[in-house]
RONUTI-68997 format. One line per field, with one value per residue (C-alpha): residue number from 1; residue in three letters; x, y, z negated. Coordinates in pm, 1 decimal. Layout:
num <- c(NUM ...)
residu <- c(ALA ...)
px <- c(X ...)
py <- c(Y ...)
pz <- c(Z ...)
//
This chain:
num <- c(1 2 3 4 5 6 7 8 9 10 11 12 13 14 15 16 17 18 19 20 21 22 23 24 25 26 27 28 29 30 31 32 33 34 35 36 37 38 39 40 41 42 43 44 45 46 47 48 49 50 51 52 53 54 55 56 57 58 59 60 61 62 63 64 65 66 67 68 69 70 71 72 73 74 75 76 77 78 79 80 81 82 83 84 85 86 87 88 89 90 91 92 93 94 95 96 97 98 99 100 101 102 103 104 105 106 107 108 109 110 111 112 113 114 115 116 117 118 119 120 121 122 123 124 125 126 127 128 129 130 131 132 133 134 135 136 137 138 139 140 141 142 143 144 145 146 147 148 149 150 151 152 153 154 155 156 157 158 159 160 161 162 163 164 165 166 167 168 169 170 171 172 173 174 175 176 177 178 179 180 181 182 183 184 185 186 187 188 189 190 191 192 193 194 195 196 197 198 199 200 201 202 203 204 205 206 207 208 209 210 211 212 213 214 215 216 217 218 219 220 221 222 223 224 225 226 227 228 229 230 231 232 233 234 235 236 237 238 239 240 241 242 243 244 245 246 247 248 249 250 251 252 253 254 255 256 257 258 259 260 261 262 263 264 265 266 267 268 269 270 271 272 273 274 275 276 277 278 279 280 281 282 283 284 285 286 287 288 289 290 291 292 293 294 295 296 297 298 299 300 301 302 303 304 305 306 307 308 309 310 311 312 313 314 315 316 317 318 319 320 321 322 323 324 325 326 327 328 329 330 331 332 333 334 335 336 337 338 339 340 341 342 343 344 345 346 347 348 349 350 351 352 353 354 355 356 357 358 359 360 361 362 363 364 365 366 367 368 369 370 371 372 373 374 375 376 377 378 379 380 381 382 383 384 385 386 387 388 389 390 391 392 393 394 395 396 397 398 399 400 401 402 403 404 405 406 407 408 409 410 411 412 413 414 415 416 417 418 419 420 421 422 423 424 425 426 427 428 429 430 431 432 433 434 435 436 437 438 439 440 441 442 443 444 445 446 447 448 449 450 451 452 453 454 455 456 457 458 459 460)
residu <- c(UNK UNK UNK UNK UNK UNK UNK UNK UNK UNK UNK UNK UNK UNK UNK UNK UNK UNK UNK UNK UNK UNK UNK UNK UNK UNK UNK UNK UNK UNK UNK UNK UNK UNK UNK UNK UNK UNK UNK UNK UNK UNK UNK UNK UNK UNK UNK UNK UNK UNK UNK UNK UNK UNK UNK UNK UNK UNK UNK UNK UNK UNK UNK UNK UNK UNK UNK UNK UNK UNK UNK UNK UNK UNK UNK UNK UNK UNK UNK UNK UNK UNK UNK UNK UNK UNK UNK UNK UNK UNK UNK UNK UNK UNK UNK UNK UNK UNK UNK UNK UNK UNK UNK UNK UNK UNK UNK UNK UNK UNK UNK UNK UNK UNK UNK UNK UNK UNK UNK UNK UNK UNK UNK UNK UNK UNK UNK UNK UNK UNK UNK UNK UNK UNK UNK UNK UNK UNK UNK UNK UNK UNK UNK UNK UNK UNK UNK UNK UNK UNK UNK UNK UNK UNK UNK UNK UNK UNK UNK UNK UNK UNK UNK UNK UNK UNK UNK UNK UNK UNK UNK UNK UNK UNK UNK UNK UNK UNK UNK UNK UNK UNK UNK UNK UNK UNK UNK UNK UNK UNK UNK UNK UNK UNK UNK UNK UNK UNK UNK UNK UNK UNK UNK UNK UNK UNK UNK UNK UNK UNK UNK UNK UNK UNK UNK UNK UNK UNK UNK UNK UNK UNK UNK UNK UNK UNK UNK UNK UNK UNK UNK UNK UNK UNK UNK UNK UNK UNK UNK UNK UNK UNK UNK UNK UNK UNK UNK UNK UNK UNK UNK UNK UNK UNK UNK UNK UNK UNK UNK UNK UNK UNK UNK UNK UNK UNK UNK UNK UNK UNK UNK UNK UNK UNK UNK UNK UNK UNK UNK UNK UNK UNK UNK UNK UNK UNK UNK UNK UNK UNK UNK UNK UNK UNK UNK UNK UNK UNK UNK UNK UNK UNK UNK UNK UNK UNK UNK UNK UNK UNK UNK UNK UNK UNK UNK UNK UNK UNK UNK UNK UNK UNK UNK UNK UNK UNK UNK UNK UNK UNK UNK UNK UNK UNK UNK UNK UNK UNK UNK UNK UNK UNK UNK UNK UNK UNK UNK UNK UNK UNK UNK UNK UNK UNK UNK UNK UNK UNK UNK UNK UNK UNK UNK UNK UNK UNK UNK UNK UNK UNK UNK UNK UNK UNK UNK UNK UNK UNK UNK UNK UNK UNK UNK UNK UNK UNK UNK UNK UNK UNK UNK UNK UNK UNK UNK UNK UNK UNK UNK UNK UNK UNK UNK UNK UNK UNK UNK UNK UNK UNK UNK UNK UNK UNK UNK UNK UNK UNK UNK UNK UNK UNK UNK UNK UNK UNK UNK UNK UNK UNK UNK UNK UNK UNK UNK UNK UNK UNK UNK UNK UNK UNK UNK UNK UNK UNK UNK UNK UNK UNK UNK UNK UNK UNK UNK UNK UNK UNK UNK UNK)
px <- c(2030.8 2288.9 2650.1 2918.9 3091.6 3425.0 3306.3 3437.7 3089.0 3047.0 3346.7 3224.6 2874.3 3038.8 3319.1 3286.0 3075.3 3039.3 3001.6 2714.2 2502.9 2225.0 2311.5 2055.4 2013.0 2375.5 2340.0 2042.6 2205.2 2612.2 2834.9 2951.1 3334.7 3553.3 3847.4 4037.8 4032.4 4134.5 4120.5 3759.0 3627.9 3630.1 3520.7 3312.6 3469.3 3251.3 3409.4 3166.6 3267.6 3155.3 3188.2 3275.6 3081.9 3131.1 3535.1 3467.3 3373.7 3398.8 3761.0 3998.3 4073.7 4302.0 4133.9 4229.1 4534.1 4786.6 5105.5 5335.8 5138.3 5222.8 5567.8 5616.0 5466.1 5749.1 6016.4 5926.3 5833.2 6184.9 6323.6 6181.7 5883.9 5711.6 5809.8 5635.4 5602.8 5606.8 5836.7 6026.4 6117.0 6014.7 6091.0 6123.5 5805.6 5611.5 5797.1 5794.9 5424.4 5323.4 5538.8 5366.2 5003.1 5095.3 5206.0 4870.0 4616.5 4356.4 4444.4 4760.7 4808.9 5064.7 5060.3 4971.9 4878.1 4822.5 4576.6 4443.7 4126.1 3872.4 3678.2 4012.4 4108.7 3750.3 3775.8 4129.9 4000.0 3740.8 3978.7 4264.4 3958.4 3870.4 4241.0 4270.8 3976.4 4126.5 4441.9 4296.9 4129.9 3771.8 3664.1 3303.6 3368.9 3306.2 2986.2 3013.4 2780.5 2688.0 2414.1 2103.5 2274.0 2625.1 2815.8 3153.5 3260.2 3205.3 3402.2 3238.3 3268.3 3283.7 2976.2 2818.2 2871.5 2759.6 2327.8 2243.6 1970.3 2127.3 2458.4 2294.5 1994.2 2154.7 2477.5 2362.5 2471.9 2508.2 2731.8 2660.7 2777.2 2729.1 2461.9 2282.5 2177.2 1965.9 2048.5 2065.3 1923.0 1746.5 1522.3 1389.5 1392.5 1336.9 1012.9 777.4 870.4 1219.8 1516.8 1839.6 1959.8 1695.3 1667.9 2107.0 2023.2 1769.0 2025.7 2251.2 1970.0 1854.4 2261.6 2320.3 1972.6 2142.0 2489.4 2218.7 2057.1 2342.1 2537.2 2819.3 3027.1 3009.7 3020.8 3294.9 3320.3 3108.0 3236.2 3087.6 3182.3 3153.5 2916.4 2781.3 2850.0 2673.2 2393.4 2340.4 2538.9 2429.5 2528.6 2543.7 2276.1 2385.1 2617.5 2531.8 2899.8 2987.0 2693.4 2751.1 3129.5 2996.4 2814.1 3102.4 3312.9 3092.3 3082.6 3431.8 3389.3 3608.6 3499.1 3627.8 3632.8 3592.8 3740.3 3711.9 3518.8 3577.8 3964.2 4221.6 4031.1 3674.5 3482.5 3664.0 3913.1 4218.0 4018.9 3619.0 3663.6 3796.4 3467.2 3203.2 3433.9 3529.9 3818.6 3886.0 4077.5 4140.6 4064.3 4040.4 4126.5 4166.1 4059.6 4200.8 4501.7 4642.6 4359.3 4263.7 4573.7 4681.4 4470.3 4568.1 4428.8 4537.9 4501.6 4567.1 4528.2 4613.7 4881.3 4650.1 4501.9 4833.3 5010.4 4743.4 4762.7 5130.4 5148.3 4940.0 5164.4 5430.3 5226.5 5133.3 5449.9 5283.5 5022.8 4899.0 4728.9 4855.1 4789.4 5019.0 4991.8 5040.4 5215.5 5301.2 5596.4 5473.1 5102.7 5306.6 5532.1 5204.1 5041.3 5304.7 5321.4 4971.9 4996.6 5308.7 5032.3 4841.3 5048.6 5246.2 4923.3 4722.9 4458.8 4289.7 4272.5 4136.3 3891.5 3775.1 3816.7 3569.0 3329.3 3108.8 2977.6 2953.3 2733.7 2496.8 2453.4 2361.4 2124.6 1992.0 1797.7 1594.5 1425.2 1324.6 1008.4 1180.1 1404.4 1271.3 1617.4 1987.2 2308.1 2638.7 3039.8 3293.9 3304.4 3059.7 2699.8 2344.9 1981.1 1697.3 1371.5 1064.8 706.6 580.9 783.1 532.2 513.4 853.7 705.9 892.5 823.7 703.9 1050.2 884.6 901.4 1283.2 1274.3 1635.1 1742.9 1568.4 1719.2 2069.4 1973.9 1873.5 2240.5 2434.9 2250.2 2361.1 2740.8 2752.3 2826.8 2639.2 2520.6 2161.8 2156.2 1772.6 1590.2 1909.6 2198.0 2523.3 2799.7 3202.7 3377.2 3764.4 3912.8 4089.9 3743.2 3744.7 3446.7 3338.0 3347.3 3125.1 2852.4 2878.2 2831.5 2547.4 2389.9 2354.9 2213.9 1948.0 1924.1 1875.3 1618.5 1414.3 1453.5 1341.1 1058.4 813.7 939.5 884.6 581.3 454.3 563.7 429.2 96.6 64.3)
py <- c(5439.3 5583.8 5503.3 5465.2 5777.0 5802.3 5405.9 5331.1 5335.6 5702.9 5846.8 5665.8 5790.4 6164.7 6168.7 5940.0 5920.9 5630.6 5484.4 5317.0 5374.6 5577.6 5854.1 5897.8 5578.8 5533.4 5794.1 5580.7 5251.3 5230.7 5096.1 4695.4 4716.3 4445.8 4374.7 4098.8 3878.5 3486.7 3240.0 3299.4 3453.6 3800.9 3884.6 4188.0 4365.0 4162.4 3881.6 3744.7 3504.3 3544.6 3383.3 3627.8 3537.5 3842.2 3841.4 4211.9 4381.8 4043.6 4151.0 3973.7 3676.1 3520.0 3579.5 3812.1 3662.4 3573.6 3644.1 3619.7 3958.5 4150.1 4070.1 4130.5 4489.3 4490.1 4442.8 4680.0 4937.2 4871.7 4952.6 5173.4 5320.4 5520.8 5593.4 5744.5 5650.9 6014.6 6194.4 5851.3 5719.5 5361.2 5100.6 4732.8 4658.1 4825.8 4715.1 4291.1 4388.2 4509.9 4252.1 3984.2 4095.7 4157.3 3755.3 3663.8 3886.4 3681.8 3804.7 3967.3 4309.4 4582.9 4808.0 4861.1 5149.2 5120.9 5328.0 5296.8 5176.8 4984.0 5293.0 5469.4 5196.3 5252.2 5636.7 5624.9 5376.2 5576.0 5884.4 5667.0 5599.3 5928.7 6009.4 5738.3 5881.6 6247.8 6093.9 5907.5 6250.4 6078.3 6387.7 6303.4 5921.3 5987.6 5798.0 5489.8 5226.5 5032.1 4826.1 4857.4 4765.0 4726.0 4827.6 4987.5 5208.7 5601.6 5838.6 6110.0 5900.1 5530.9 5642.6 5718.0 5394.4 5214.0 5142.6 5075.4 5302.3 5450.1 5554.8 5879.0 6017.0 6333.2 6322.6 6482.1 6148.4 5979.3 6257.5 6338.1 6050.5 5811.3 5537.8 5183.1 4928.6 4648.3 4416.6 4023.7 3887.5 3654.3 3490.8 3874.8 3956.9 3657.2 3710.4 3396.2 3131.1 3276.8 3062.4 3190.0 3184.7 3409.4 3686.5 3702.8 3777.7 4088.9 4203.5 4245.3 4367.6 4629.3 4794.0 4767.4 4935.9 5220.9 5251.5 5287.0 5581.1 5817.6 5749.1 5484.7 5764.2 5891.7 5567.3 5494.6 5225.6 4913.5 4846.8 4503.8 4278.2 3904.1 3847.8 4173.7 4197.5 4454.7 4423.3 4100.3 3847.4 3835.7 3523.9 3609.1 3428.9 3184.7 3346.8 3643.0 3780.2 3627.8 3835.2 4110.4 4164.4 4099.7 4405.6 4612.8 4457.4 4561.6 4977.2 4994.4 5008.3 4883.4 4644.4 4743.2 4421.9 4541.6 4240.3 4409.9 4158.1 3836.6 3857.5 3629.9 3296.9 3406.8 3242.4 2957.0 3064.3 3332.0 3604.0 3645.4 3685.7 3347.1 3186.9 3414.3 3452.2 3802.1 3929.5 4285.7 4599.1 4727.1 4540.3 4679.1 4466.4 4533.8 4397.5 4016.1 4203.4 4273.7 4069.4 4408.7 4404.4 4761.3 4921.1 4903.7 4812.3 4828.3 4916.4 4666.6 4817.8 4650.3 4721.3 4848.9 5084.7 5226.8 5297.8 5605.4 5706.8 5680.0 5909.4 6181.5 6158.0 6286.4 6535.3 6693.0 6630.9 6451.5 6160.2 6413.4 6175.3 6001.9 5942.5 5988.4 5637.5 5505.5 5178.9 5233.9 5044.5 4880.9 4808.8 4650.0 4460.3 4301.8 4238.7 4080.6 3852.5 3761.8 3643.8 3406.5 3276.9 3205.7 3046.5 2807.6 2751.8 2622.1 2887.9 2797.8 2469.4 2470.9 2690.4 2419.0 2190.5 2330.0 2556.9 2190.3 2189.5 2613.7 2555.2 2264.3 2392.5 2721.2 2589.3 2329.1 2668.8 2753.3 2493.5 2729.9 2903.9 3243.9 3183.0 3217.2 3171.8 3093.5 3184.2 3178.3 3031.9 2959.8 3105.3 3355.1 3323.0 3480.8 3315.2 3636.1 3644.3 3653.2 3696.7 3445.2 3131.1 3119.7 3441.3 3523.0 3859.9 4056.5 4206.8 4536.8 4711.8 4840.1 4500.9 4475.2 4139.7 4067.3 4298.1 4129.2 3763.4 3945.8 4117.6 3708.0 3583.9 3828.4 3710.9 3355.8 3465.6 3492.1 3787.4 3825.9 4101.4 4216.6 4366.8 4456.2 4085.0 3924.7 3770.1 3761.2 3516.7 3557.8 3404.7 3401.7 3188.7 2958.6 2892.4 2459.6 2252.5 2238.8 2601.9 2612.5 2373.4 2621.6 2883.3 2758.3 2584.9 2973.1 3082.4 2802.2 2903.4 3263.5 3203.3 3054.4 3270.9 3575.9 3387.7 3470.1 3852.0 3870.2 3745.8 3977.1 4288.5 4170.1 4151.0 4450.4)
pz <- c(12448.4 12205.7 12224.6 11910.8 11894.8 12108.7 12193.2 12544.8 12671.7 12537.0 12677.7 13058.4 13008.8 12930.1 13206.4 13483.7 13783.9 13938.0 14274.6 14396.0 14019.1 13989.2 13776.7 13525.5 13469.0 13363.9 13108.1 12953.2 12977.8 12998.6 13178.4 13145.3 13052.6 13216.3 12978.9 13146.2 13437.5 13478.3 13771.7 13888.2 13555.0 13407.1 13050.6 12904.6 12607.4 12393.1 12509.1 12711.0 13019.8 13375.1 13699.4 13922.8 14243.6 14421.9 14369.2 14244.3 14583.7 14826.7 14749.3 14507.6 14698.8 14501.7 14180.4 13861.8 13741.7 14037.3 13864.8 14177.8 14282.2 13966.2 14000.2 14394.1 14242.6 13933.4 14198.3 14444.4 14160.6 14043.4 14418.2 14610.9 14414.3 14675.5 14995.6 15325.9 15691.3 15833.2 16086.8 16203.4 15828.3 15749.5 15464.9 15498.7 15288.6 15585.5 15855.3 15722.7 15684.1 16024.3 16192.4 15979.0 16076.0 16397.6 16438.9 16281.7 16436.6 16633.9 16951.6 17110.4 16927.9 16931.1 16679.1 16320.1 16138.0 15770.8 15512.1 15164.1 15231.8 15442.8 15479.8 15563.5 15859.3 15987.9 16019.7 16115.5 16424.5 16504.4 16519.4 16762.4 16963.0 17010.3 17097.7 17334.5 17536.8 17534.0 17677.7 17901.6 18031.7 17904.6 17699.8 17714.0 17605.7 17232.4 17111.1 16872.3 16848.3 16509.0 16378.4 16149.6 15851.1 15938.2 15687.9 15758.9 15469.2 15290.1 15464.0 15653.0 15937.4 15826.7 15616.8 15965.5 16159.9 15830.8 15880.7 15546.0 15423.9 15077.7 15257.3 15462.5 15276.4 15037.8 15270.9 15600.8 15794.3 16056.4 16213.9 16581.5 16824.1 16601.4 16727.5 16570.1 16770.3 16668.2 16362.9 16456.5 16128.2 16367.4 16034.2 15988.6 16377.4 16575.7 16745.5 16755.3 16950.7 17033.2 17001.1 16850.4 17209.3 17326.7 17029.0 17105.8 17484.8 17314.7 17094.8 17394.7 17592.8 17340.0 17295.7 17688.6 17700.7 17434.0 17636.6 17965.6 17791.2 17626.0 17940.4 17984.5 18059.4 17689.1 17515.6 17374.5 17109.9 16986.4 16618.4 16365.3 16140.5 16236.7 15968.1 15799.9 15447.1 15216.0 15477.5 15323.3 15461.8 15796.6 16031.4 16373.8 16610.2 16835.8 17173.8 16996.0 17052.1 17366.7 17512.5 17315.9 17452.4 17790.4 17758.7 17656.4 17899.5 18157.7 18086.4 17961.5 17577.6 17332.6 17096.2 16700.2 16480.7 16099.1 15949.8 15569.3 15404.8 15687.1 15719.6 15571.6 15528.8 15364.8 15666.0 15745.7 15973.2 15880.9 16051.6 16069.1 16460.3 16550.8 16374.3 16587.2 16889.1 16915.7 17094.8 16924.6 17113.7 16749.8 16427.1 16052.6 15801.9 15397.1 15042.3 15101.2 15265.1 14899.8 14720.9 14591.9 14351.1 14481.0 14776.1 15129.9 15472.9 15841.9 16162.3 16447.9 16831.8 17159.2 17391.7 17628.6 17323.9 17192.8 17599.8 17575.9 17213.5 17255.6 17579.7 17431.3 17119.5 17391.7 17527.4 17186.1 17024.5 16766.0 16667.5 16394.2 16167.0 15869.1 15501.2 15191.6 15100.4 15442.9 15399.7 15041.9 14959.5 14653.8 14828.2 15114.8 14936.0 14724.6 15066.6 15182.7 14881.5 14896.3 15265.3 15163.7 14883.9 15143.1 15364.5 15045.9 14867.1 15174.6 15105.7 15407.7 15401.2 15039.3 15160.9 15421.9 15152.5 14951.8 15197.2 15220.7 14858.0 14892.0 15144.4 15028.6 14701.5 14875.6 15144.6 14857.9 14661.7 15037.5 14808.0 14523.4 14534.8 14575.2 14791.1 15190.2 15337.3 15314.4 15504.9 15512.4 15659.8 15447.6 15106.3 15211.1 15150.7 15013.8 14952.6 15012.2 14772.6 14931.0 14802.6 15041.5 15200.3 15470.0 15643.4 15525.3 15325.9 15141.5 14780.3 14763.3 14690.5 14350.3 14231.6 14221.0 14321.0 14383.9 14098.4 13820.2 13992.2 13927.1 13609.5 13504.1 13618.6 13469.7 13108.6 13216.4 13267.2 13680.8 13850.5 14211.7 14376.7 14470.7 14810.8 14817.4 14770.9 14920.5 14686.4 14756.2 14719.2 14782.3 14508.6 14515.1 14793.5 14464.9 14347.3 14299.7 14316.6 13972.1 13944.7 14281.0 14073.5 13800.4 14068.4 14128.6 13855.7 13697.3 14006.2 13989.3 13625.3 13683.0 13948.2 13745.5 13457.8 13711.8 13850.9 13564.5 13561.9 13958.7 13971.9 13670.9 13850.0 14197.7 14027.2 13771.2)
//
């Protein structure tokens, strides 16, 4: 494809390299330019409206246009434009923030550490983890368990404890120490005749069978998300983490809730954990945390996780970790803003309000001919293509099954996102119930639309 000369598209195609895009294919085709946001909708710079189903990266909670967030950003830019957190200085931005999560978290929590990134709050738990074992004279307690296609960010580390199979190949990953247990996608898994119940006792079985053989004694870690995201939305099976934490309760390993994508009302509740029932040692939370307005996440530990870290702070003089942008004052003071939203606007309840009709219309397209299953909680969902309802087979990956379904939405102004055959839905958390029917009235659309394609390349 040719580009206009000095055309936006031309100058992305010449300098910019973009995440998560095959290369050479972005030379041939372009980019889409986003030009401006509004409520639940973006538009292309052709003008072109689209539903934004994914809120960007399962990220801008409070959609594209919350004007309370750019001016908590004016003020604070106006104040106290950057500041640090280094060597004992603070600012109030960080400080209201902290104590704020730290009266929300899920479960009792001490401490907060805060980064620029999900990926960032992953590696920088994995790090305190590592620390907490070395002060606890548990040199050898290192190793960190994930899951098949957990997904946990794209730092060196993160990138390791994510299981998703484009994140390693090129990159020399996993790292050593880094370990994936089973996935529960219990529709993909579940032997026959197994009940949910059942295939949640052999996911606990198969990572107590994994702590058994690289030694408790080196184990250190168990980190998830209550419902996997990029993996493709997957639900936990039934007592899935009650026996799950039993297991790490039993060999002394602390349990890491990555609340990236589930935190701050996308699953129901304000935090993924209190839907699935996990009691975290450390959580990770970002996106939702600012609504992606400015980029920041956090760290939350326990008391019993931070006595350690803190000692062997003493001991080494230092806690030598720490980011420039660590509790940016103007990313704070945005966060901060956006939890008030959420408290004044009843965020949550609307979300409870509305989750219903999410649901049903989601659940109603298991009724297409594509579509083998649904899933989802709250605002959180995805329907997975499959070439035959019966057997529950997949396509061949050549096919591009899922692809061409979100190739076919796109061209009826929806933005999803393919994750192999699988389809994925987080819309903002403001989205009303009209806009859900539009949701998913393009969806139904665009399934149909891609039916004829699919079945074309599954045959050729």
């Amino acid at each position: 494809m040719s580009f206009q000369p000095n055309s936006p598209a031309a100058r992305d195609v010449a300098y910019v390299l973009h995440p998560y895009t095959n290369a050479r294919a972005h030379e041939e085709n372009g980019p889409m330019i986003i030009t401006k946001g509004d409520g639940v909708y973006v538009y292309d710079d052709g003008g072109k409206q689209y539903l934004e189903a994914m809120a960007g990266l399962w990220c801008a909670s409070l959609g594209f246009n919350e004007n309370r967030l750019v001016k908590a950003a004016t003020k604070q830019l106006e104040t106290l434009p950057y500041y640090h957190t280094f060597a004992h200085k603070a600012h109030l931005p960080g400080i209201d923030l902290a104590e704020k999560l730290i009266n929300l978290a899920p479960v009792p929590m001490s401490k907060v550490f805060f980064a620029g990134s999900g990926s960032e709050a992953n590696d920088t738990a994995m790090k305190l983890v590592w620390y907490y074992n070395n002060a606890r004279g548990r040199h050898a307690k290192k190793k960190m368990i994930s899951r098949i296609k957990g997904y946990h960010g794209v730092t060196i580390a993160s990138a390791s404890l994510t299981g998703t199979p484009v994140n390693h190949p090129g990159f020399d990953l996993p790292i050593a120490g880094v370990k994936h247990t089973s996935n529960p996608h219990y529709y993909r898994f579940g032997q026959s005749g197994e009940s949910e119940v059942d295939f949640a006792t052999r996911m606990a079985q198969d990572l107590e069978t994994m702590i058994l053989e690289e030694g408790p004694e080196t184990v250190a870690a168990f980190i998830a998300e209550p419902i996997m995201g990029a993996g493709g939305v997957i639900v936990p099976p039934e007592t899935y983490f009650e026996k799950i934490q039993a297991v790490l309760k039993k060999y002394d390993v602390l349990m890491i809730a990555d609340e990236v994508i589930c935190g701050f009302g996308r699953t129901g509740e304000f935090w993924g954990s209190q839907t699935v029932g996990i009691k975290p040692d450390i959580l990770t939370c970002a996106k939702a945390l600012s609504s992606s307005y400015l980029p920041i996440s956090a760290v939350m530990i326990s008391e019993d996780v931070y006595q350690p870290i803190a000692d062997q702070s003493q001991d080494l003089g230092v806690l030598g970790h720490g980011y420039t942008y660590t509790a940016h004052p103007v990313c704070a003071a945005v966060a901060l803003e956006t939890l008030k939203i959420y408290e004044e606007d009843n965020i949550l309840d609307h979300v409870r309000a509305v989750s219903p009709l999410f649901q049903e219309r989601l659940h109603a397209l298991s009724e297409h001919e594509l579509v083998g299953e649904t899933r989802g909680r709250g605002l959180m969902g995805a329907l997975e293509i499959v070439a035959d309802k019966g057997t529950r087979a997949s396509y061949d990956p050549k096919v591009g099954a899922g692809a061409k379904a979100g190739a076919a939405a796109t061209e009826h102004g929806l933005i999803v996102r393919a994750i192999g055959d699988s389809i994925a839905f987080t819309p903002p958390l403001i989205i009303t119930e009209s806009q859900i029917n539009e949701l998913f009235d393009k969806m139904t659309k665009a399934l149909d639309d891609a039916a004829g394609a699919i079945h074309k390349a599954a045959a050729a």
